[in-house]
C-alpha positions as CSV (number, residue, x, y, z in Angstrom):
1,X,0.0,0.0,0.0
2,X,2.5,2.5,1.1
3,X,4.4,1.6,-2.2
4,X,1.5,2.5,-4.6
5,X,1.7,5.6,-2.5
6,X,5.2,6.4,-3.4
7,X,4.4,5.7,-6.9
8,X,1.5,8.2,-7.2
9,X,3.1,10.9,-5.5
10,X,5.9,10.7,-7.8
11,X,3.8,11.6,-10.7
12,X,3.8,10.6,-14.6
13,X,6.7,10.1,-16.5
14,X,7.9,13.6,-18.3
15,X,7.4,13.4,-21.7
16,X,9.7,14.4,-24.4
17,X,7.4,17.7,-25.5
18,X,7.6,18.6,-22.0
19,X,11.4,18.6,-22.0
20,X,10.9,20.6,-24.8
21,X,9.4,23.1,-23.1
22,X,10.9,23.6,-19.7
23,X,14.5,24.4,-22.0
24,X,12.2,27.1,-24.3
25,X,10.7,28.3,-20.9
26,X,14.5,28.4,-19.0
27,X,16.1,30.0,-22.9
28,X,12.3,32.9,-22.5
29,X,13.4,33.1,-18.6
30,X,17.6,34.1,-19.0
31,X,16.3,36.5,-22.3
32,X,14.2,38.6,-20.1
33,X,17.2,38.8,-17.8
34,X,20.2,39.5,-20.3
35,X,17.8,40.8,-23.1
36,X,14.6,42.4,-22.0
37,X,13.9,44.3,-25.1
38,X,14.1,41.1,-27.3
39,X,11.4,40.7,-29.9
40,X,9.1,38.0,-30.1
41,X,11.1,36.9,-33.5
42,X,14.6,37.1,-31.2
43,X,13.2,34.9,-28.6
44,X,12.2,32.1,-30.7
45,X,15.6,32.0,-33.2
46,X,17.5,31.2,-29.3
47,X,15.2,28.7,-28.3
48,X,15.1,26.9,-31.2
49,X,19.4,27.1,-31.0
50,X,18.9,25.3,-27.6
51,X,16.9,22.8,-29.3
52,X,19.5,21.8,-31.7
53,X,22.4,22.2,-28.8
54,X,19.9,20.3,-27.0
55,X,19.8,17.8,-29.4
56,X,23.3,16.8,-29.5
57,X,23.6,17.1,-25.7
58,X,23.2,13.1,-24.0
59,X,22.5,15.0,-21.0
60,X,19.4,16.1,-22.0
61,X,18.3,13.2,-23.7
62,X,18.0,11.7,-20.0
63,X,15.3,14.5,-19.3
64,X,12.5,12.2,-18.9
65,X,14.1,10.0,-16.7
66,X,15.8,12.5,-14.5
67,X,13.5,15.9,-14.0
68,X,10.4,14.5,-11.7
69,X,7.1,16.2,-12.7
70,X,7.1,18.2,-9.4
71,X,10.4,19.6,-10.7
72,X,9.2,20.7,-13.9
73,X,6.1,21.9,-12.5
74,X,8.4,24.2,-10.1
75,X,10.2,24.9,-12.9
76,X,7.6,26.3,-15.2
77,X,6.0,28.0,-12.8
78,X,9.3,30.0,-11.8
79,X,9.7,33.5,-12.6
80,X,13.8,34.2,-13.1
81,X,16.1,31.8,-14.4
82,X,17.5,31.3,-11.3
83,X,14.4,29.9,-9.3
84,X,14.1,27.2,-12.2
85,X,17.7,26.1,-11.6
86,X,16.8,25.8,-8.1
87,X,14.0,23.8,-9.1
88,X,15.6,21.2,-10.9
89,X,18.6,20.9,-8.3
């Protein structure tokens, strides 16, 4: 019983799209910091260069195995780069 507890707490599996996302939401999160007057079209050119860095990286290919979902909830929810990283520490 107390195992099917631990289990549920622990929430679903991250999926890929959400790895995705939490690296577009942490790229959006350090712009506003170093580059607050960057334009819509600025902010998507450097998150899609994190994808493709991203892509390469082994690291984050482990995403889904290694940020739990109350992580990336903290994460996404966080409102300076910083606070993410502390999230997902």
């Amino acid at each position: 019983m107390l195992s099917l507890a631990l289990l549920c707490s622990c929430g679903k599996r991250l999926e890929v799209e959400e790895c995705s996302q939490l690296l577009d939401r942490y790229v959006e999160l350090l712009a506003q910091g170093d580059r607050p007057a960057a334009t819509a079209g600025e902010l998507l050119r450097l998150q899609q260069e994190a994808r493709k860095k991203a892509a390469r990286d082994p690291a984050f290919a482990e995403c889904s195995n290694r940020v739990s979902r109350r992580a990336f909830d903290c994460a996404m929810s966080a409102n300076d780069a910083n606070l993410l990283e502390q999230c997902l520490l």
